[in-house]
C-alpha distance (Angstrom), angle and dihedral (degrees) to the residues before:
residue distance angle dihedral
X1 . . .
X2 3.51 . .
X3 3.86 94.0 .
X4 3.90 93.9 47.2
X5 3.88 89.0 51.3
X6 4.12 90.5 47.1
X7 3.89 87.6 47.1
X8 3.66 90.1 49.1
X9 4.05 92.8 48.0
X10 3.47 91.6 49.4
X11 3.98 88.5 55.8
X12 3.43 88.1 47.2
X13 3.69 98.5 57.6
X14 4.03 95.9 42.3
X15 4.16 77.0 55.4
X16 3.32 100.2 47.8
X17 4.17 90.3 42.1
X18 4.01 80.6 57.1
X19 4.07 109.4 50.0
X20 3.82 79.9 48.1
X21 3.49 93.6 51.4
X22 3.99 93.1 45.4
X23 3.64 88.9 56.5
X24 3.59 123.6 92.2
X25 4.12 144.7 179.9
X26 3.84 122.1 -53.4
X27 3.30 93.3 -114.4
X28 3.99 95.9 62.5
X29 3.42 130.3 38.9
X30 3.99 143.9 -154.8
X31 3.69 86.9 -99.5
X32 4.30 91.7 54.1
X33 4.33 84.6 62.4
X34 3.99 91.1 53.3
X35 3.80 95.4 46.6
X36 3.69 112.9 -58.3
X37 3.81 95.5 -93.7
X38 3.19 129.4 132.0
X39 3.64 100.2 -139.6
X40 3.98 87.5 58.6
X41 4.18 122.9 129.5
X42 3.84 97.8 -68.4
X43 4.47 99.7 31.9
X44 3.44 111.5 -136.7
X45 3.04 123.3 -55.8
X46 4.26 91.4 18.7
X47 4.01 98.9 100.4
X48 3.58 94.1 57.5
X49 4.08 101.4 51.5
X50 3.54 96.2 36.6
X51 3.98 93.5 47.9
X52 3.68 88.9 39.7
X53 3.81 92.5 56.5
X54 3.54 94.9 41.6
X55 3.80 92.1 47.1
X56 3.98 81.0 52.9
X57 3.89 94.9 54.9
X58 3.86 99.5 37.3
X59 4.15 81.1 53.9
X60 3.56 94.2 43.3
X61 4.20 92.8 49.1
X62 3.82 83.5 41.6
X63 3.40 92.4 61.5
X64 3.35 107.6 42.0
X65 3.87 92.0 45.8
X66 4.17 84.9 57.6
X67 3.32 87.2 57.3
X68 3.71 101.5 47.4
X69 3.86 93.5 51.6
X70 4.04 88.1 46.1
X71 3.95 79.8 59.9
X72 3.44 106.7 39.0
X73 3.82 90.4 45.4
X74 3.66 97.9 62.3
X75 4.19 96.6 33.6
X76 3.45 103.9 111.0
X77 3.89 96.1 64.0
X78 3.87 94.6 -114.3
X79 3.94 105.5 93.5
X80 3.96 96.3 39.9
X81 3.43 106.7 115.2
X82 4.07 105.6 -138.9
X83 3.98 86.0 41.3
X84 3.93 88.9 70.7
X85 4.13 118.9 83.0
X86 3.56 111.9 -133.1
X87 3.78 120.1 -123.7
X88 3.75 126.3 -121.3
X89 3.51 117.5 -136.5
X90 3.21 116.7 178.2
X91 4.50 117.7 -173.8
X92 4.06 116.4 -113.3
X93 3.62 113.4 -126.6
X94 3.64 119.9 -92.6
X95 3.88 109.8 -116.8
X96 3.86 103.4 -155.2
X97 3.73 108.9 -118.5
X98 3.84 133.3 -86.6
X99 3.89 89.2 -126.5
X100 3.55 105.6 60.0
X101 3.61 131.0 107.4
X102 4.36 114.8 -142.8
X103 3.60 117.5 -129.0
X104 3.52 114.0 -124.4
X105 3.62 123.2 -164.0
X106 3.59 97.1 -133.0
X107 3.80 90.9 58.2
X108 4.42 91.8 49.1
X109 4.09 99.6 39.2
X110 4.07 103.1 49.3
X111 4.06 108.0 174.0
């Protein structure tokens, strides 16, 4: 289930990249890029409510897939964050090594 819905997100989002891509300034239309007249593939005033309601869907779906694979990702109890017991660690004491020589002051300060 989880892989279908991941597959299906991932379509979504190449989707949603493309309506947004196919959309362009206010001042031009879908209609200007297949010859500038207004009896082109889409009419008038076609490009912009068809790729506005698709752009509304595809963002919609997006969503709502996002938050289905937040949800299924953490549903077995393991991955939640305030479900998990936090360790103690607590640092040994350094022992100071066998090798080293102590300072004395009698052996820095020599009057």
């Amino acid at each position: 289930m989880y892989t279908l819905i991941l597959l299906v997100h991932i379509m979504l989002a190449v989707a949603i990249v493309m309506v947004v891509l196919l959309q362009v300034g206010k001042g031009s239309g879908m209609g200007a890029a297949f010859g500038g007249s207004s009896e082109s593939f889409f009419g008038s005033s076609g490009p912009s409510n068809f790729l506005e309601k698709a752009t509304i869907v595809t963002g919609i779906l997006f969503l709502l897939t996002s938050i289905t694979l937040a949800y299924l990702s953490g549903e077995n109890g393991q991955n939640r964050l305030f479900n998990q017991a936090v360790p103690l660690q607590t640092a040994p004491a350094q022992a100071p090594s066998q090798n080293a020589m102590p300072v004395s002051p009698s052996t820095t300060q020599q009057k």
